[in-house]
C-alpha positions in Angstrom: 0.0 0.0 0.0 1.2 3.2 -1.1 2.0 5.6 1.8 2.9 9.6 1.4 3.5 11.3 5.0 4.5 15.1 4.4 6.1 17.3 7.0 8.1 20.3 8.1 5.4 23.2 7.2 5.1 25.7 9.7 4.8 29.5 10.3 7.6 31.5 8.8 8.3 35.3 8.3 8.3 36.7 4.6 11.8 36.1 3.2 12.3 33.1 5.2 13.0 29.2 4.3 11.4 25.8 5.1 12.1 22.7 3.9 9.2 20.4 3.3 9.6 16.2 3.2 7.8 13.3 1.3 8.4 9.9 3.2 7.3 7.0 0.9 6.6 3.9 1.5 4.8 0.8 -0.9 6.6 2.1 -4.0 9.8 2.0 -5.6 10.7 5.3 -5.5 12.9 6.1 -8.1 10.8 5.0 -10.6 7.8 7.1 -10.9 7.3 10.9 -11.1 6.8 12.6 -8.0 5.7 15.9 -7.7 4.1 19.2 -5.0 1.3 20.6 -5.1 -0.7 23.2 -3.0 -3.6 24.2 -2.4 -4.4 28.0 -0.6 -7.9 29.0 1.1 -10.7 29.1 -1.7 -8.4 28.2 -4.1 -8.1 25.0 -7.0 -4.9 22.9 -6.0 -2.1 23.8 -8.3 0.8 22.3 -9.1 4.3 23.7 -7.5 6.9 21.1 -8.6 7.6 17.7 -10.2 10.4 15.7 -10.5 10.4 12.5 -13.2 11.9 9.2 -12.8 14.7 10.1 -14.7 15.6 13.3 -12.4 13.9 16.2 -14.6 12.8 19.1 -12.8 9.1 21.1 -13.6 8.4 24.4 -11.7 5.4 26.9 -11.6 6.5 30.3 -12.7 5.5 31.8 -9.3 7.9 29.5 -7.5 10.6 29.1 -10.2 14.4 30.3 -8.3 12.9 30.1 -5.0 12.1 26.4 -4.7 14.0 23.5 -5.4 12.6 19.9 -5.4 14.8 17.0 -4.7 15.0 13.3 -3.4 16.9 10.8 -1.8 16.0 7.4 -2.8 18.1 5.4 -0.2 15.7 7.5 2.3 13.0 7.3 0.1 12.1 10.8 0.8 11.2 13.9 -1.9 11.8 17.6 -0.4 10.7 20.9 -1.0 13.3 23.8 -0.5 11.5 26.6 -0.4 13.5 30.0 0.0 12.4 33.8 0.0 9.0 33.0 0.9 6.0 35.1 -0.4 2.4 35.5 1.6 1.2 34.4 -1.6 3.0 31.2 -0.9 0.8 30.3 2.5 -1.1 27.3 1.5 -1.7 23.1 2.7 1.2 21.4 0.6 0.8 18.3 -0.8 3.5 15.3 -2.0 1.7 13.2 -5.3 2.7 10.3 -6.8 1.8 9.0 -9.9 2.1 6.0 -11.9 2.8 5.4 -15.6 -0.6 3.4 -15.2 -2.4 6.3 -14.3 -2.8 5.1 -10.6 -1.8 8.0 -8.1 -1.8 9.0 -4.6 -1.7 11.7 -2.2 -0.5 12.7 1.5 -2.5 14.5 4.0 -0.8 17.9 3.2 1.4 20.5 5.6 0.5 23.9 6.3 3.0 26.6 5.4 2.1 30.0 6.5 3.8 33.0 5.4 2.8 36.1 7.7 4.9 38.9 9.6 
């Protein structure tokens, strides 16, 4: 059974940094395209970041130079590396996975609020 358990959202000032983690379990993790998503307060969920199974990197204009997304397949874990954070960036974040298949799952989402 496929298992996606985000943490490391929090409250953070404008400017500052968090780091955001995917721990997987059920899959094998370097083979399938992972990605972030997030979804803000009367809002549709976009998508933030995706990484492929062969290491290639998507962004969303609004985060593009400020976050990075990564993994570490002996930890099975994706991050998020989000630097010079924006109010605009205050929404629940949420680690996908998806399979070539079509099958795809979801975690339960962290909140990151940006506020002075």
């Amino acid at each position: 059974q496929v298992q996606l358990v985000e943490s490391g959202g929090g409250l953070v000032q404008p400017g500052g940094s968090l780091r955001l983690s995917c721990v997987t379990s059920g899959i094998i993790f370097n083979w399938h395209r992972m990605g972030w998503y997030r979804q803000a307060p009367g809002k549709q969920r976009e998508l933030v970041a995706v990484i492929t199974s062969g290491g290639s990197r998507t962004y969303a204009d609004s985060v593009r130079g400020r976050f990075t997304i990564s993994r570490e397949a002996d930890k099975s874990t994706m991050y998020l590396q989000m630097n010079s954070l924006k109010p605009e960036d205050t929404a629940v974040y949420y680690c996908n996975y998806r399979r070539s298949d079509g099958y795809e799952s979801w975690g339960q989402g962290t909140q990151v609020t940006v506020s002075s």
